[in-house]
N, C-alpha and C positions, 0 to 999 in steps of 0.2 A: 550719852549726851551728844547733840547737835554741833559740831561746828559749821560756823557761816564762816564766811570773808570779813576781815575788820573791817568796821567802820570808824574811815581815818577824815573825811571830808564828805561833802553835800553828794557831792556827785558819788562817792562809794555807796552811798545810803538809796538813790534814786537807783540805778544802778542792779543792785541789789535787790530791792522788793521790784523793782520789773523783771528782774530773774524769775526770782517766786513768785511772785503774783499778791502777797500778803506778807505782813511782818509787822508782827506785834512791837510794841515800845517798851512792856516790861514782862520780868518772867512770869512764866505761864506755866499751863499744865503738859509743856511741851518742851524739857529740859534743852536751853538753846536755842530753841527758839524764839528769837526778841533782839530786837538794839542794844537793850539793859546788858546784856550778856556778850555782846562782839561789838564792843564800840571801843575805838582808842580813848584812854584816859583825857587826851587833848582836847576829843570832841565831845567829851561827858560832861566836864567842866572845864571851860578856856580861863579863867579869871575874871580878871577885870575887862569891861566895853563897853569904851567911852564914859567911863565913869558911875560903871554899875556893873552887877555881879554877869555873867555871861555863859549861860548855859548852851553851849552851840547847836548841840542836835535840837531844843526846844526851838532856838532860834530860824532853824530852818525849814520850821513846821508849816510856820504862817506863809513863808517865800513860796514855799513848791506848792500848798492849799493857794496861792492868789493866783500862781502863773499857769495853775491847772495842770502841774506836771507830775500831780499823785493827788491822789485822795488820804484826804487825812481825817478820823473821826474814830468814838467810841464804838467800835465796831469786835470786838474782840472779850467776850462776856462781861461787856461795859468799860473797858478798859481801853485803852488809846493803841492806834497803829497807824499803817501806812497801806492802802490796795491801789494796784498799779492801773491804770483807766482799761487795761483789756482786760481785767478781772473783775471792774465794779459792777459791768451790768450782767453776772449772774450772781451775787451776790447780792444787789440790790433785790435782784427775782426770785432768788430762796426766802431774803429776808422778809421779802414786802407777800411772798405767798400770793404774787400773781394779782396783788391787788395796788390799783392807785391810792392815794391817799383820800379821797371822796368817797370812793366806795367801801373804804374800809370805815371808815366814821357810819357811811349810809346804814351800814348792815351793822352797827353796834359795838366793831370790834376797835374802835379808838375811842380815849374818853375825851372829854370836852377839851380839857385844857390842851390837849394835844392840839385838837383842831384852830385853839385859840390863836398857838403858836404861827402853826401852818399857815391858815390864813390872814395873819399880820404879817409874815414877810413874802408870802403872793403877793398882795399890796403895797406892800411898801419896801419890798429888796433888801438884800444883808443888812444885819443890825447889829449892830454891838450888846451884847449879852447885857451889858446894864440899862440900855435903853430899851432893851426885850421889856424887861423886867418892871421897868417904870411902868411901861404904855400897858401891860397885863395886871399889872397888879399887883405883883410880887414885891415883897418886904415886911417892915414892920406890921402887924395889923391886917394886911390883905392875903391875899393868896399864898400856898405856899408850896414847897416839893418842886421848884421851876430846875433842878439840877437830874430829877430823877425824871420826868419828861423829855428836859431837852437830851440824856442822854437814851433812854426809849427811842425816842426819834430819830436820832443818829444810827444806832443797830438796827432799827427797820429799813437806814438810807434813806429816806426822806430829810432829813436837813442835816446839814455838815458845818463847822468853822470852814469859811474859805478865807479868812485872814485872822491876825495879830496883832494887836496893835494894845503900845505903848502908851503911858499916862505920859507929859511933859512938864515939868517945872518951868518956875518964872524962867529961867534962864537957857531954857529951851531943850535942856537937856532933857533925854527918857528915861524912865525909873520902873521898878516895880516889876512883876509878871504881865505878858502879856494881856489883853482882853480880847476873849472869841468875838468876831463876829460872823454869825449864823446867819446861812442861806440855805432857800431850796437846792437838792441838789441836781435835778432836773433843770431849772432854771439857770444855776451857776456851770454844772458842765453839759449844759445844752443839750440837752435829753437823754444825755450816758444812761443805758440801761435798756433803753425801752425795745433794742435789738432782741435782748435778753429774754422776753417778754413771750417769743414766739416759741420757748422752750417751756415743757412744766418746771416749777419752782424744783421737785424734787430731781431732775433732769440737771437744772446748773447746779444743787448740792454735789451730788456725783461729779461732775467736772471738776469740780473747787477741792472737792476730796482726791482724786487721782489725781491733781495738779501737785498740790503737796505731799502724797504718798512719792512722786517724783521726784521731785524735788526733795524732799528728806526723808533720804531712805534710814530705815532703821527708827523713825517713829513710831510712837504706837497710834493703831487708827480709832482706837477709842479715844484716847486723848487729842488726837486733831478732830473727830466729830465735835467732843464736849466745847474744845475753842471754837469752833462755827458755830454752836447752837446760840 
């Protein structure tokens, strides 16, 4: 099994997947490798903040996704992580297979609602996951599956949470789980990737592979391919 470096605070977490380049949020097919498995007890669950339950490493998802100091998204066989800005843009170019988001809809390989997505927040910039939902259609009676698209769309890197954000009571206080809100990720980290682009797709797999075989030695590289696919 893997050991990492605990994560005791924000900055061991930042840190850390800029070491690796990648790091999953829960375990995986890569014993150890994940936050779930090397996070201080403190920073798993803090208690109480400001009068509501306080998951700290959740809480710092949305901070380092605003301030653009990691990419944060379901990028890890749909599951949630962290890829440090010098590793998103060949992983966005394995994922996206050398294509933008127009040509891959042109040629047939995105379906509609995907494109719905994409070209509402072209238009109109990060949205909060329930105002997606309203303005497309999704709920009772209309559209449905909007959780298995928008995470699609996150493992291909075309759109990512780049914030958090809290419901508020009359009394001003915040409650509840965060709400995503989704942007392009082109648009939000100003074209991170597109360097990427002058490499074949299978060219940045191989990088993202030997970056980890490095980094964790003693893994099996069948089991880090299956996490990249």
């Amino acid at each position: 099994m893997i050991r990492l470096k605990t994560i005791c605070t924000k900055e061991d977490l930042v840190a850390l997947t800029k070491e690796l380049g990648f790091l999953p949020f829960f375990t995986n097919e890569v014993p150890g490798f994940s936050i779930e498995e090397n996070v201080a007890s403190s920073a798993w669950y803090g208690g109480d903040w400001e009068g509501r339950i306080s998951w700290p490493v959740w809480e710092w998802k949305g901070e380092l996704a605003a301030d653009r100091v990691l990419v944060y998204g379901k990028f890890f066989r749909g599951r949630a992580g962290f890829v440090s800005p010098e590793w998103f843009p060949d992983l966005s170019n394995y994922r996206r297979d050398g294509y933008d988001f127009d040509a891959r809809f042109d040629d047939g390989l995105a379906p509609r609602k995907d494109k719905e997505i994409v070209d509402y927040l072209a238009k109109n910039g990060p949205t909060l996951s329930k105002g997606l939902k309203a303005a497309l259609g999704y709920g009772k009676g209309g559209q449905t599956g909007f959780e298995t698209v928008i995470t699609r769309l996150q493992m291909q890197c075309y759109v990512e949470p780049v914030n958090f954000e809290y419901q508020k009571a009359k009394d001003g206080k915040e409650y509840g789980w965060g709400v995503a809100r989704y942007g392009l990720s082109d648009q939000w980290y100003d074209g991170l990737g597109r360097e990427a682009y002058e490499r074949a797709p299978k060219e940045s797999f191989e990088r993202i592979l030997a970056q980890l075989e490095k980094k964790l030695p003693g893994a099996d590289p069948k089991e880090l391919k299956k996490l990249l696919k």
